[in-house]
C-alpha positions as CSV (number, residue, x, y, z in Angstrom):
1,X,-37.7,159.7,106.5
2,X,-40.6,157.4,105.4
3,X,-39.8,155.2,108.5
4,X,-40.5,158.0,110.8
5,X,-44.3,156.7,111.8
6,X,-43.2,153.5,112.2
7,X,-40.5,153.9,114.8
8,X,-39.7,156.3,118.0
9,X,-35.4,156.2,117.6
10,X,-35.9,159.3,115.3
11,X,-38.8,161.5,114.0
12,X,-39.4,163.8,111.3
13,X,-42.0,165.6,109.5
14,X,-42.2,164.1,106.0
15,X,-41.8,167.7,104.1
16,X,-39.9,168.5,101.0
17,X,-37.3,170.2,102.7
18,X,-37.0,167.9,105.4
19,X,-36.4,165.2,102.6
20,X,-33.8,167.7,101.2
21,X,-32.1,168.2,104.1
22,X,-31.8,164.4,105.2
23,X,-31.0,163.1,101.1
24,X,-28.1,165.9,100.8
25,X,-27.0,164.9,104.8
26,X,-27.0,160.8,103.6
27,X,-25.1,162.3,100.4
28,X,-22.1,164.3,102.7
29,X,-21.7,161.4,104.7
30,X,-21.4,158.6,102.3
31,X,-18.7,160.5,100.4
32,X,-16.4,161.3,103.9
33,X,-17.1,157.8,104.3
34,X,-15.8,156.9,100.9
35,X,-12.6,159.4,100.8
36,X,-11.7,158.1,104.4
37,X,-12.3,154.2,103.9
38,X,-11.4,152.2,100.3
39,X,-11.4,148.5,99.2
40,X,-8.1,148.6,100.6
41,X,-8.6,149.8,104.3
42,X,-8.3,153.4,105.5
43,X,-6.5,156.5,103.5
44,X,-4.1,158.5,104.6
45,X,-1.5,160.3,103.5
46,X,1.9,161.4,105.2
47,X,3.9,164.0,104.1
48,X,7.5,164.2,106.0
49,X,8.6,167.8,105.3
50,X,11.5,168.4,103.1
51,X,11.3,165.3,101.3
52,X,10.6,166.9,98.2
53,X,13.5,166.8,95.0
54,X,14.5,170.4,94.7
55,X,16.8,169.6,91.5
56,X,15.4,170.6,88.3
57,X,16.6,168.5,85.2
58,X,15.9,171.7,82.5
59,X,17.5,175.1,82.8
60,X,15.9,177.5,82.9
61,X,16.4,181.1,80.4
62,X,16.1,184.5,80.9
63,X,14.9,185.5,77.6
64,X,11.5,185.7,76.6
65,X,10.1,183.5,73.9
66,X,8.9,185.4,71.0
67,X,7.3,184.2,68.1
């Protein structure tokens, strides 16, 4: 924002809610950034349907527990 004078690629008025706007757009874009790309490389997460364990290891009751 305080380079806007000083260049012509982009131009803003320096305002509060200008610097708002452009702090909380810098902020939204360095956290997608972040969640997409770690230390190791990109994310991602693949979920093959079905491949989840239906068995249960407990019984279950049909009684109430009252204490």
């Amino acid at each position: 924002m305080f380079l806007s004078p000083f260049t012509e690629l982009f131009t803003f008025d320096i305002t509060l809610a200008n610097g708002l706007l452009l702090g909380s757009l810098s902020s939204a874009t360095s956290y997608a950034l972040c969640m997409i790309i770690s230390d190791g490389g990109f994310q991602y997460e693949y979920g093959a349907k079905g491949s989840m364990d239906t068995k249960v290891d407990a019984q279950t009751s049909n009684q109430l527990l009252q204490g």
